[in-house]
MIDO-473154 format. One line per field, with one value per residue (C-alpha): residue number from 0; residue in three letters; x negated, y negated, z negated. Coordinates in pm, 1 decimal, m for minus. Each point is the difference from the previous one (the first is absolute). Layout:
seq = (NUM:...)
type = (ala:...)
c1 = (X:...)
c2 = (Y:...)
c3 = (Z:...)
END
This chain:
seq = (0:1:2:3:4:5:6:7:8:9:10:11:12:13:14:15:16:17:18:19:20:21:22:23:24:25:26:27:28:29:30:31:32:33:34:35:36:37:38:39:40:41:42:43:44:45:46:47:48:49:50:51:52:53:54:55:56:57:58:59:60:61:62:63:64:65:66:67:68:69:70:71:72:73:74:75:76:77:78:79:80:81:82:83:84:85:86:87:88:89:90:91:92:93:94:95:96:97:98:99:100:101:102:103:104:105:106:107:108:109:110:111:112:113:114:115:116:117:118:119:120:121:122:123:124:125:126:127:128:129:130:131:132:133:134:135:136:137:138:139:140:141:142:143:144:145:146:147:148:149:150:151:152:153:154:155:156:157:158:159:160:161:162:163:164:165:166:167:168:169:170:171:172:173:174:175:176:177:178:179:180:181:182:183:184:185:186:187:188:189:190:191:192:193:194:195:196:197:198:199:200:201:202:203:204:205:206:207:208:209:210:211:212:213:214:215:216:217:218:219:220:221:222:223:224:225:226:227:228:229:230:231:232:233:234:235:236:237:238:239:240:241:242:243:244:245:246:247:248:249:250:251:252:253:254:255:256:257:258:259:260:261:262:263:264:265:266:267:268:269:270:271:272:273:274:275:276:277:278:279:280:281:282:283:284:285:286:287:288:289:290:291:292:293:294:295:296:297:298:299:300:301:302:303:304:305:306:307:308:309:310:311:312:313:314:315:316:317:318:319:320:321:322:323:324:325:326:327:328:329:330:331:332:333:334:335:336:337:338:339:340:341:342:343:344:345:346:347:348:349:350:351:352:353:354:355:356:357:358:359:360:361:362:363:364:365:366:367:368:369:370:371:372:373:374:375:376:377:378:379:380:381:382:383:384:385:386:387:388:389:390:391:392:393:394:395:396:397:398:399:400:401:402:403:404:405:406:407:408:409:410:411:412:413:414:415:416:417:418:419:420:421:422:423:424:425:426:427:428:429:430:431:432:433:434:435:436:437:438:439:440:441:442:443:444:445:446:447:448:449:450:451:452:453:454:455:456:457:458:459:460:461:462:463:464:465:466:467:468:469:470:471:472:473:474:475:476:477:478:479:480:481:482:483:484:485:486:487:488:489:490:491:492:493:494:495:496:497:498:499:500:501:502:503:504:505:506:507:508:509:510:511:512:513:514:515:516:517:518:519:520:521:522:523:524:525:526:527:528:529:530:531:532:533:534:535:536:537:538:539:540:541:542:543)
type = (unk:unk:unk:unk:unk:unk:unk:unk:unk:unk:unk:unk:unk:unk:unk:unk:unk:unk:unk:unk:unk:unk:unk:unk:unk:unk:unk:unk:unk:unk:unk:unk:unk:unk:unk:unk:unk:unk:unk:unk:unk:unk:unk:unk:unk:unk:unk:unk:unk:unk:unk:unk:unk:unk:unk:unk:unk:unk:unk:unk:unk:unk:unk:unk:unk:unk:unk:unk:unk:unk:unk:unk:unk:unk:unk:unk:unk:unk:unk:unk:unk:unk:unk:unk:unk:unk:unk:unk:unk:unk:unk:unk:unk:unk:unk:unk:unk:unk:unk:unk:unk:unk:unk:unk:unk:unk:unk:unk:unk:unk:unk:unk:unk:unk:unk:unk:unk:unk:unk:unk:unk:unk:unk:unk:unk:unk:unk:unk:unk:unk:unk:unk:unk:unk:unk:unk:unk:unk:unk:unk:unk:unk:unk:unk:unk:unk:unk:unk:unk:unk:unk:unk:unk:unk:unk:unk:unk:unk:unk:unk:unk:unk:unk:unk:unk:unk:unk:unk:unk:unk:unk:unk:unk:unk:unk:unk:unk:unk:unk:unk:unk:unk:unk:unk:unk:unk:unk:unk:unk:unk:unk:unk:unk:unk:unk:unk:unk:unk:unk:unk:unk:unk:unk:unk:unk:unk:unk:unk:unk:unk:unk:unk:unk:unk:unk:unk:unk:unk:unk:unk:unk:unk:unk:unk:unk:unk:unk:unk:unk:unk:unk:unk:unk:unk:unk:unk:unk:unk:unk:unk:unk:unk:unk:unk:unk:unk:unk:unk:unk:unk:unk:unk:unk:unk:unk:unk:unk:unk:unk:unk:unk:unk:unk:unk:unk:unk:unk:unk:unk:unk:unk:unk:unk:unk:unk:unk:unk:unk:unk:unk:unk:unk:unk:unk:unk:unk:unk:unk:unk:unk:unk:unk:unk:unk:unk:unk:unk:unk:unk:unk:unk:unk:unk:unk:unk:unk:unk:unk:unk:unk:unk:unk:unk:unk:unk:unk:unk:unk:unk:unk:unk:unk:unk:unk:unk:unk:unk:unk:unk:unk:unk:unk:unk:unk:unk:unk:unk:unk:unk:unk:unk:unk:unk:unk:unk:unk:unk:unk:unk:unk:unk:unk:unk:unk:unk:unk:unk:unk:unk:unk:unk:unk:unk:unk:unk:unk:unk:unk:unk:unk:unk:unk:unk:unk:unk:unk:unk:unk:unk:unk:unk:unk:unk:unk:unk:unk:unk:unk:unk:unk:unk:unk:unk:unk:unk:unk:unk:unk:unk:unk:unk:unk:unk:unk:unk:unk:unk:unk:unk:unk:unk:unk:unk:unk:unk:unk:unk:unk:unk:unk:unk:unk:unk:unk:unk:unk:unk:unk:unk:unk:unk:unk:unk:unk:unk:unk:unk:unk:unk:unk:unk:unk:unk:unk:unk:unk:unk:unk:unk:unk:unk:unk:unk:unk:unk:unk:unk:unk:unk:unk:unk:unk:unk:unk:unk:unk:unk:unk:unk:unk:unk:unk:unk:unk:unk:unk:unk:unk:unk:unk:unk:unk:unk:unk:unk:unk:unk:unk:unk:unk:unk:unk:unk:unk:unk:unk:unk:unk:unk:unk:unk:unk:unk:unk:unk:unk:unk:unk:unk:unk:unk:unk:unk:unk:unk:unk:unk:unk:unk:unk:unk:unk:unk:unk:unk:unk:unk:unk:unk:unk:unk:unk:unk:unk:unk:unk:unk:unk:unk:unk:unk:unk:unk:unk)
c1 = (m16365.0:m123.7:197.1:m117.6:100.4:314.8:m39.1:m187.8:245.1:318.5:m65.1:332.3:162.7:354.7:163.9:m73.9:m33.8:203.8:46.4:205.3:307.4:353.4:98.5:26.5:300.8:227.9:m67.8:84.4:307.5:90.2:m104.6:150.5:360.3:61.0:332.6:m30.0:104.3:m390.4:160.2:308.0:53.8:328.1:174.9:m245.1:m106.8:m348.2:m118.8:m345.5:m21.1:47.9:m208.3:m304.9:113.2:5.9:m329.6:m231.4:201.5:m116.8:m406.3:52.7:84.6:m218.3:m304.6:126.1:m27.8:m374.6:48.9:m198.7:m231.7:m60.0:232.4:213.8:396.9:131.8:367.4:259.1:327.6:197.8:111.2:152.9:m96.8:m233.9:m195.2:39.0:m143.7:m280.1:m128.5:m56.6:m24.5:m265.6:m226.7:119.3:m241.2:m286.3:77.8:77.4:308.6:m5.6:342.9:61.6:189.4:303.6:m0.7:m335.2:m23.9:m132.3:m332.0:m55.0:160.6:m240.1:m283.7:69.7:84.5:m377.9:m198.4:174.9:m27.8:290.7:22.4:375.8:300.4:318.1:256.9:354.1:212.1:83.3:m351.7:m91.3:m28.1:m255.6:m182.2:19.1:m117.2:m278.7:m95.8:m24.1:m253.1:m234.0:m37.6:m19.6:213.6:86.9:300.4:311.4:241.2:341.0:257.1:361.3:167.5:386.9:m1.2:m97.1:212.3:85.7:m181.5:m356.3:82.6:1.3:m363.4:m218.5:m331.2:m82.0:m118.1:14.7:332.9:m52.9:189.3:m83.5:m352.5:62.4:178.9:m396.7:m93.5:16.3:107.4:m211.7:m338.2:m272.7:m108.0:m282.4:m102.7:m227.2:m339.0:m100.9:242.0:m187.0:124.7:214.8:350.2:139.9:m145.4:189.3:m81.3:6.6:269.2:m307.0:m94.2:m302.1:15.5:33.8:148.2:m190.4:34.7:m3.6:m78.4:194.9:m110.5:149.2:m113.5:129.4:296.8:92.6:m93.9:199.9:306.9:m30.0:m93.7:319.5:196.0:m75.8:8.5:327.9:142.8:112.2:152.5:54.5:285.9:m6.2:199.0:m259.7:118.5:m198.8:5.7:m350.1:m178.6:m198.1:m203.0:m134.6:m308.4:167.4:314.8:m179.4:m79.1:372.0:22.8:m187.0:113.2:381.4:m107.0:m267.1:337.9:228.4:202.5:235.3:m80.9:292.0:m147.0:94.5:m114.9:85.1:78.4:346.5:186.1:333.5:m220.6:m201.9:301.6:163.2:m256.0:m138.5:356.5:90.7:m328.5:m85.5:m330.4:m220.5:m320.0:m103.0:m271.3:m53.6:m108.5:221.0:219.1:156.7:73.0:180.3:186.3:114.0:139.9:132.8:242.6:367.0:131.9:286.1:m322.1:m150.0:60.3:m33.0:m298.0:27.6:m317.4:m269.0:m253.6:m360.5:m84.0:m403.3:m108.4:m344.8:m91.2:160.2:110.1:352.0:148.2:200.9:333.5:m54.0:m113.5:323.5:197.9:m161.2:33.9:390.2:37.2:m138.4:m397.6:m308.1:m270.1:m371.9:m243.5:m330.8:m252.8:m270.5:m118.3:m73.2:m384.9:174.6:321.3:227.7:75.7:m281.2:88.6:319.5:166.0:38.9:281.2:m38.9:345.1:m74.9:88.7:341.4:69.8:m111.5:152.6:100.6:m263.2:m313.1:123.7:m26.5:m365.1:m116.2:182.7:m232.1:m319.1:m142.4:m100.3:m246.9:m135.8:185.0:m90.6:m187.2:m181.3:m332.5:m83.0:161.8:m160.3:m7.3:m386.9:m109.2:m99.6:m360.5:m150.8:254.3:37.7:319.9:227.4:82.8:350.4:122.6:318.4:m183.4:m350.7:m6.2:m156.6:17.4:249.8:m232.9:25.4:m132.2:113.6:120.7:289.7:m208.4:m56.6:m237.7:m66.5:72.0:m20.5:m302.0:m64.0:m293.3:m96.6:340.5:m18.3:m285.3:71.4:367.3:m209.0:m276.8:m150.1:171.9:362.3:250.2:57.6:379.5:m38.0:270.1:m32.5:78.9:19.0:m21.3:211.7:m108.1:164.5:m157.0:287.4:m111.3:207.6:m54.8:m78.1:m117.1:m110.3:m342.1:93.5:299.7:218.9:384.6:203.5:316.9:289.0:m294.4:m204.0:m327.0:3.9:m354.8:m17.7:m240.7:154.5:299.5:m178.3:m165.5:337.8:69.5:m287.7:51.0:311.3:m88.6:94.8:m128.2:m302.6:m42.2:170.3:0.8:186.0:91.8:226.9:338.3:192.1:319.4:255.2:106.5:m370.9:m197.0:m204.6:m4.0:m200.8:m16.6:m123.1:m195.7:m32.9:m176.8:140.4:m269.3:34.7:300.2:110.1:297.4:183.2:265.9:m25.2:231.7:m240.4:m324.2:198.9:104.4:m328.2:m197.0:312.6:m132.9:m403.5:125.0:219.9:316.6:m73.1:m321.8:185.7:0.7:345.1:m81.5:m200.9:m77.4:m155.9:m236.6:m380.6:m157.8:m202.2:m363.3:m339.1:m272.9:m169.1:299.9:141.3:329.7:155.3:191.0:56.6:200.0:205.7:108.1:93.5:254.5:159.5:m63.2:55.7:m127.9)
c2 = (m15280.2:m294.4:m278.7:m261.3:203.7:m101.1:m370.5:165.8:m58.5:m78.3:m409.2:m221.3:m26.0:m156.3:365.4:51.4:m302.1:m346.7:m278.0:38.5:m311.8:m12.3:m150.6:337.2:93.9:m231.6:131.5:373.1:m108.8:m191.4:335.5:271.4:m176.9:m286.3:m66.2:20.7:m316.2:m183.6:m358.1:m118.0:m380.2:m100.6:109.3:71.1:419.4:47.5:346.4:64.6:31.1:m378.0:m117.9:163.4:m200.8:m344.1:90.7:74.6:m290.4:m238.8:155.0:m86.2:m332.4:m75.5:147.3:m216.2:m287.8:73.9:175.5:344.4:186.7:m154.4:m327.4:m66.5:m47.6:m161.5:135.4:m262.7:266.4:144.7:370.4:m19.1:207.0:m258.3:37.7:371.2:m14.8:m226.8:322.6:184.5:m259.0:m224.2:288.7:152.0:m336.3:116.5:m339.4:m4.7:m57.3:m254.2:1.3:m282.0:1.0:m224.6:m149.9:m137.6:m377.4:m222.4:m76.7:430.9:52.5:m216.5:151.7:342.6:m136.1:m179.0:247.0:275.4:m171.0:44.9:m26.5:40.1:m28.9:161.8:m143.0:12.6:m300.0:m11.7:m101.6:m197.3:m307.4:189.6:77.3:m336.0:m125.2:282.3:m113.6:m374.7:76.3:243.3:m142.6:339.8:24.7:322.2:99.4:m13.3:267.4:m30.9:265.1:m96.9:263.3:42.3:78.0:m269.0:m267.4:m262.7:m299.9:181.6:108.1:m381.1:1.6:m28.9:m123.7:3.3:336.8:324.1:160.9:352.2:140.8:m211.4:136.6:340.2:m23.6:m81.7:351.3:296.2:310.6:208.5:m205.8:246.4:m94.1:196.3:171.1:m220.6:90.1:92.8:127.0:m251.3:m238.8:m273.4:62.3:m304.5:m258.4:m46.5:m247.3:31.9:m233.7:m243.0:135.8:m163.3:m316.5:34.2:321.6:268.3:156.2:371.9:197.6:340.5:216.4:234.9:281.8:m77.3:m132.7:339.9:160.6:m139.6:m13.8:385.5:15.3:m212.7:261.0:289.9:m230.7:m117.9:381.7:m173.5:259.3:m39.9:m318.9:m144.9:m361.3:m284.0:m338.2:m215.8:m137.8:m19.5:m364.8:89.3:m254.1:242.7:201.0:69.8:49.2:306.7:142.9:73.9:m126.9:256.8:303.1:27.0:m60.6:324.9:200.3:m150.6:m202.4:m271.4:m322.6:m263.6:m290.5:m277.4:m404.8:m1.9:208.3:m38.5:282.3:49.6:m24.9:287.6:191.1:m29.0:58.7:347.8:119.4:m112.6:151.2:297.9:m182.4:292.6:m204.7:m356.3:m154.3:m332.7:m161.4:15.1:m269.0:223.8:241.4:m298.5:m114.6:299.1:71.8:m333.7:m0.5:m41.7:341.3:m68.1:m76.1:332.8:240.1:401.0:160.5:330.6:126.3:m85.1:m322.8:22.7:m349.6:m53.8:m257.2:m153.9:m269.4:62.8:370.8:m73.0:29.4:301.1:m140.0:m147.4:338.8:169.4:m280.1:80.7:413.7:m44.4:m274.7:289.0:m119.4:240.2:m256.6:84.0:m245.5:m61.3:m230.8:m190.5:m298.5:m243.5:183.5:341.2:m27.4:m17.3:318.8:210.2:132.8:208.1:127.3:376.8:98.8:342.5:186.8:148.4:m372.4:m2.5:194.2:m268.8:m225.3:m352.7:m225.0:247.5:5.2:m395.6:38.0:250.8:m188.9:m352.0:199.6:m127.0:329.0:210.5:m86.0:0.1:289.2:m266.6:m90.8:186.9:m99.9:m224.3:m19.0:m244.8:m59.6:m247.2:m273.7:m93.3:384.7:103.0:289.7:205.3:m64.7:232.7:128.9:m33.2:m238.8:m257.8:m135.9:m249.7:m35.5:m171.7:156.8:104.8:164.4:179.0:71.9:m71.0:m218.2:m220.5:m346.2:m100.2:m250.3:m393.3:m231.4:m233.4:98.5:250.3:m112.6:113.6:274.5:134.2:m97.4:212.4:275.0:21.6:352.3:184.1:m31.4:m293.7:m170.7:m76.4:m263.2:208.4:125.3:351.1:351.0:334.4:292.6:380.0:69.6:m250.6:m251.0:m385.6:m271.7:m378.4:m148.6:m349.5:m238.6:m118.5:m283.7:m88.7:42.6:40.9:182.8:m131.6:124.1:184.3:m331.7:m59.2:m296.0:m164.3:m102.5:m250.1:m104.8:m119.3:m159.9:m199.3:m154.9:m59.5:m183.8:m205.7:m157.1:m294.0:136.9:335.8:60.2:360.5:256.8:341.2:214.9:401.1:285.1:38.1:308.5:m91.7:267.6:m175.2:m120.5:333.5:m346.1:m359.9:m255.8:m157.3:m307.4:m69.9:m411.5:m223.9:m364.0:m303.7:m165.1:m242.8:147.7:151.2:232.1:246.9:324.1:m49.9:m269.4:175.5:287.3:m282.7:m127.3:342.7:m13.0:m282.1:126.8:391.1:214.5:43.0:404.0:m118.5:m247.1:108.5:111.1:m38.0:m289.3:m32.7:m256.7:102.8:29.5:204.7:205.3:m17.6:196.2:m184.9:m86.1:m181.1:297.8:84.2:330.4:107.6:344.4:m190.1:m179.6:339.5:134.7:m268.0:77.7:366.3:152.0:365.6)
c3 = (m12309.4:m208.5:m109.1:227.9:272.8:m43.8:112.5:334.0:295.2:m254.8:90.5:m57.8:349.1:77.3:9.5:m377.9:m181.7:37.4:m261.5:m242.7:12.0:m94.4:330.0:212.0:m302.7:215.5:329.4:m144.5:m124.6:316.5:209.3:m226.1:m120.2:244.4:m98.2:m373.5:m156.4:m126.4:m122.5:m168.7:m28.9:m22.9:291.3:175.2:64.3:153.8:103.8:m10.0:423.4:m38.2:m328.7:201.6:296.9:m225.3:m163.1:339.4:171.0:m282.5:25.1:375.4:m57.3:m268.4:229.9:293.5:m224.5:m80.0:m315.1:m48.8:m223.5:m338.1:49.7:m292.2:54.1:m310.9:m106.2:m221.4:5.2:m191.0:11.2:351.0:337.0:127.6:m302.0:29.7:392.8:m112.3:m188.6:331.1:289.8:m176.6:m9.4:320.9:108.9:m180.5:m236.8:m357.7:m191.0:m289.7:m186.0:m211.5:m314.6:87.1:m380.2:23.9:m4.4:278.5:m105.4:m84.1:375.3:186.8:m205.9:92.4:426.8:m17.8:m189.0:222.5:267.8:177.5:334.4:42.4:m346.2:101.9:m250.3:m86.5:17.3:m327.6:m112.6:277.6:m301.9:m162.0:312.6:130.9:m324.1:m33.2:378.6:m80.7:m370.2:205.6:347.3:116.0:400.8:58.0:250.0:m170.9:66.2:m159.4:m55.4:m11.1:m160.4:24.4:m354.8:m181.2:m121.3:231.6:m121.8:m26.0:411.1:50.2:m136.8:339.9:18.1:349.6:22.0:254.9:m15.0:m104.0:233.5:272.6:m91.0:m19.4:350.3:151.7:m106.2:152.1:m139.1:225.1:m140.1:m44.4:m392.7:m122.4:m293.0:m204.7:116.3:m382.3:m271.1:m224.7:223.4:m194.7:28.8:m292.8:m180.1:m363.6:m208.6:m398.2:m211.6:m67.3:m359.6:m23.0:180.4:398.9:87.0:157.1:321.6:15.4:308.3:93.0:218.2:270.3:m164.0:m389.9:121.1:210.5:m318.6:m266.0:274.3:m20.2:m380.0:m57.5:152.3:m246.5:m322.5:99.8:107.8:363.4:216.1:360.1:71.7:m360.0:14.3:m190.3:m127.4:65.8:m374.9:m35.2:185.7:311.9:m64.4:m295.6:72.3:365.0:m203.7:m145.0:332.3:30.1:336.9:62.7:m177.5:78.0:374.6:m33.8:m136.1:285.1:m305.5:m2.0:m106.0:m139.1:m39.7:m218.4:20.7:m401.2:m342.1:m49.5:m246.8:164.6:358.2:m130.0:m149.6:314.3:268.1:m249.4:71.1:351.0:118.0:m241.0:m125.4:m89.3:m135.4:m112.2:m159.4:m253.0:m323.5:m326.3:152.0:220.5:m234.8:m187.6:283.5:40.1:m306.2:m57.0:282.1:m72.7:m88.7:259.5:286.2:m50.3:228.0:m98.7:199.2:175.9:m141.8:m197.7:126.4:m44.6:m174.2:6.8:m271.7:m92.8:m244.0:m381.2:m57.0:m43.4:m329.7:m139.2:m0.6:366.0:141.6:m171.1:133.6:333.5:6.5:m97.2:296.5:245.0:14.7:m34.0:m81.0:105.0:m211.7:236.3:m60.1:269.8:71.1:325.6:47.8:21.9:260.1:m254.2:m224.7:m15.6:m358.1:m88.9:m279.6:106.8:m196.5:m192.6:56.2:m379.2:m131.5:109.1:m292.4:m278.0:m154.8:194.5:m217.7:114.2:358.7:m32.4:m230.4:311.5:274.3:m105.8:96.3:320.1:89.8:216.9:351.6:373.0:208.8:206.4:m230.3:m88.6:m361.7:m271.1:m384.4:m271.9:m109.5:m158.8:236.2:m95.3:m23.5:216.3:m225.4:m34.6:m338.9:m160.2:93.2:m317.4:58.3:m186.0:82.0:244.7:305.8:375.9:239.0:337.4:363.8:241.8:329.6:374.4:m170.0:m125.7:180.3:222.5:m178.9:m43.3:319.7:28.9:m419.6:15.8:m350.2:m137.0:214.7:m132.2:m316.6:m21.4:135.4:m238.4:m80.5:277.8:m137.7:m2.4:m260.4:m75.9:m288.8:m157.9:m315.8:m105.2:m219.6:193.5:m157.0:m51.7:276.9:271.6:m32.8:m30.2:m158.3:8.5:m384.0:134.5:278.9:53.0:158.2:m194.9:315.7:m118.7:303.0:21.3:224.1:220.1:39.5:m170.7:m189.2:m175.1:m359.7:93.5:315.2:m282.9:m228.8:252.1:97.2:m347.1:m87.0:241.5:m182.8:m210.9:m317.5:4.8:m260.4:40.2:234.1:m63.1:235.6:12.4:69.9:m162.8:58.8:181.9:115.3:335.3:108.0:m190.8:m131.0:28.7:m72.2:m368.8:m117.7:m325.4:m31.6:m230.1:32.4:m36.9:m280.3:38.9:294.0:74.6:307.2:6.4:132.8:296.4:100.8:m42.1:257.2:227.3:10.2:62.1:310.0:156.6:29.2:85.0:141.2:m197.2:m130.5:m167.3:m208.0:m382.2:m117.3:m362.9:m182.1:m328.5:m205.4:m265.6:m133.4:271.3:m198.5:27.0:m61.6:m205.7:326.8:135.8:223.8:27.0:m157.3:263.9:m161.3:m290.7:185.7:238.0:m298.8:m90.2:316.0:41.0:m358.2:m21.7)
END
């Protein structure tokens, strides 16, 4: 028999091929264990017979309101259930979810609601200022749904804005809705938009398919059995939270949620619940750790913490091992779902010394399961470097966990996919043995506490100031944040400002994180050609 015989009478029907989506991982659990407990929030104890229930109930509603197939439903939460049951019941409608980062300023907020084009914003009390502000700069109207949650502190309850209740919503639906299975696994599922590196931020388009994907690909990098517990320490507002949402719900988990990082909170909710796995930047680490001794609570067995952004240093991964933490380091960005790069750890290296478990642990690593290729070439031949730890090269991908692509940007679209692979912007040194570490940033972006933050975006702010001559802005290692934000400043001539009021100032034009946390006045140095040496100045700040 010949090879093309094989396609003759094997067509795609519905019995042997459907789209591939996260969303059918909730009605398994629901079907299989009914009664196990999906959500903690407070005191409340949801099984996952009635998380399905909420989720279908708010598709139905959303569907009887005219919202379907490729509408987008913008989310302003924080880690709570509702934001948890947007993750299913938005798509249930065929529409897409949108989640906002809740620390974004006003202006950033209605840019992301217009350009999305949000036809309905479900937010939380607490930040119905921002959203009413964000609402008033963009003249965008969608229907506001607010969530009251029992949780949150009293005065941001009192925070209406007219809106839907959320429950009074959810209470149109019916459980028994018939939602569908998008018609096409490259259906959108979430629209994400990047931390505006380079001006505007971008909005990045997941798909069913990628997102069902790295759901399952995040349970074998994290070693999640069946009924792990997850903190929700990480922001679900982040790359879909990950695709969390998604994972512990394909191995019937529990999720705690958690409306803010608090140590003793965390101490005390990893103990009362028997949290098996979380996931966050540096920060979380350091929140952790810094915790009165007398808040800590012991743990009955060891917690899977997931990092990305700075490898964390030797002492703080010692600090963390002795405190009862296994710590994964992973790396992604916003175009792939999250983590789509993991540090495999070799069971051979447990046997060196502390200091090369910290030089080995800093390696980014190799590539997810899910995805299909991941190599450092150099990013105008788009040849491989050689993997000798130390020529550079661009950081690029390959695979079904890769974007879509950017809303309404086909020139940047085209342009992060050039030659067949995407292009990162990170810079990079591949190992011997197929491991890839991070030496630099294209774009200059510093991550801090998990958020991207722009270089440019910072001096921008800074220049606007009336006594700024030259801005120079970059990364400073910081063991709470992984980095932060450091400002190089040249004064005109005559002129004078202190540094708490060059950080005030950068306050007042954007949101609070982005704010530099050191400034210091000196000669910025300089290139003949006028351009700015940022190399010199990271190595004032980030001695080798």
């Amino acid at each position: 028999m010949a090879a093309r015989d094989y396609a003759i009478g094997l067509e795609r029907v519905a019995a042997n091929h459907q789209p591939l989506t996260p969303l059918l991982f909730l009605e398994r659990a629901a079907a299989t264990f009914p009664e196990h407990v999906a959500v903690v929030h407070g005191a409340l104890r949801r099984p996952y017979r009635e998380l399905r229930d909420r989720c279908v109930r708010l598709a139905s509603a959303l569907a009887a309101r005219g919202i379907g197939r490729g509408d987008t439903v913008a989310a302003l939460l924080p880690n709570i259930p509702e934001m948890l049951e947007c993750h299913y019941g938005v798509p249930m409608a065929g529409a897409v979810l949108n989640t906002i980062n809740t620390r974004l300023d006003a202006d950033t907020i209605g840019y992301i609601l217009n350009h999305g084009e949000a036809k309905v914003l479900i937010v939380d009390r607490e930040f119905v200022p921002v959203a009413r502000a964000a609402l008033a700069i963009s003249g965008a109207a969608p229907i506001v749904i607010e969530v009251d949650d029992p949780v949150a502190p009293e005065a941001a309850r009192a925070q209406g804005m007219g809106g839907l209740d959320y429950e009074a919503l959810l209470a149109e639906g019916d459980p028994a809705y018939p939602w569908a299975l998008p018609a096409d696994e490259w259906d959108a599922i979430a629209l994400n938009y990047t931390s505006g590196t380079t001006g505007r931020p971008k909005g990045v388009v997941y798909h069913h398919r990628g997102a069902q994907l790295l759901a399952t690909g995040n349970v074998l990098s994290a070693s999640m059995a069946r009924h792990p517990v997850y903190l929700w320490t990480l922001p679900m507002f982040h790359c879909n939270g990950w695709c969390f949402p998604w994972t512990v719900c394909a191995v019937v988990g529990t999720h705690v949620c958690l409306r803010a990082v608090r140590g003793a909170t965390l101490w005390s909710l990893m103990a009362e619940h028997g949290v098996t796995h979380m996931c966050g930047a540096p920060i979380v680490m350091a929140t952790l750790l810094d915790t009165l001794a007398a808040e800590q609570k012991p743990l009955s067995h060891q917690v899977q913490f997931v990092v990305a952004g700075a490898p964390p240093p030797e002492a703080v991964l010692g600090r963390m091992k002795a405190a009862g933490f296994a710590v994964l380091h992973v790396y992604g960005l916003t175009e792939c779902y999250g983590p789509a790069v993991v540090n495999e750890w070799n069971g051979a290296w447990d046997a060196l010394p502390a200091s090369d478990q910290a030089r080995l642990m800093a390696r980014q690593g190799v590539r997810y399961l899910a995805l299909e290729a991941l190599d450092v070439r150099d990013p105008v031949t788009l040849a491989p470097v050689p993997a000798d730890g130390a020529t550079m090269g661009e950081v690029m991908m390959q695979g079904n966990v890769v974007m879509k692509g950017y809303f309404k940007d086909p020139a940047a679209t085209e342009a992060a996919f050039a030659g067949g692979w995407f292009h990162t912007g990170d810079l990079a040194v591949k190992y011997p043995d197929g491991y890839v570490q991070l030496r630099d940033r294209s774009k200059d972006i510093i991550i801090s506490g998990g958020e991207n933050i722009s270089s440019i975006e910072v001096e921008d702010a800074l220049y606007k100031h009336p006594a700024v001559m030259l801005a120079a802005v970059v990364a400073k290692p910081d063991d709470r944040w992984g980095e932060v934000p450091c400002a190089f400043i040249e004064l005109k001539p005559g002129a004078e400002a202190t540094e708490a009021e060059l950080i005030a100032f950068v306050r007042t034009h954007l949101a609070g994180y982005k704010a530099p946390k050191q400034v210091i006045f000196t000669e910025v140095p300089r290139t003949s050609t006028g351009k700015i040496q940022k190399h010199v100045l990271r190595r004032q700040v980030r001695p080798e």
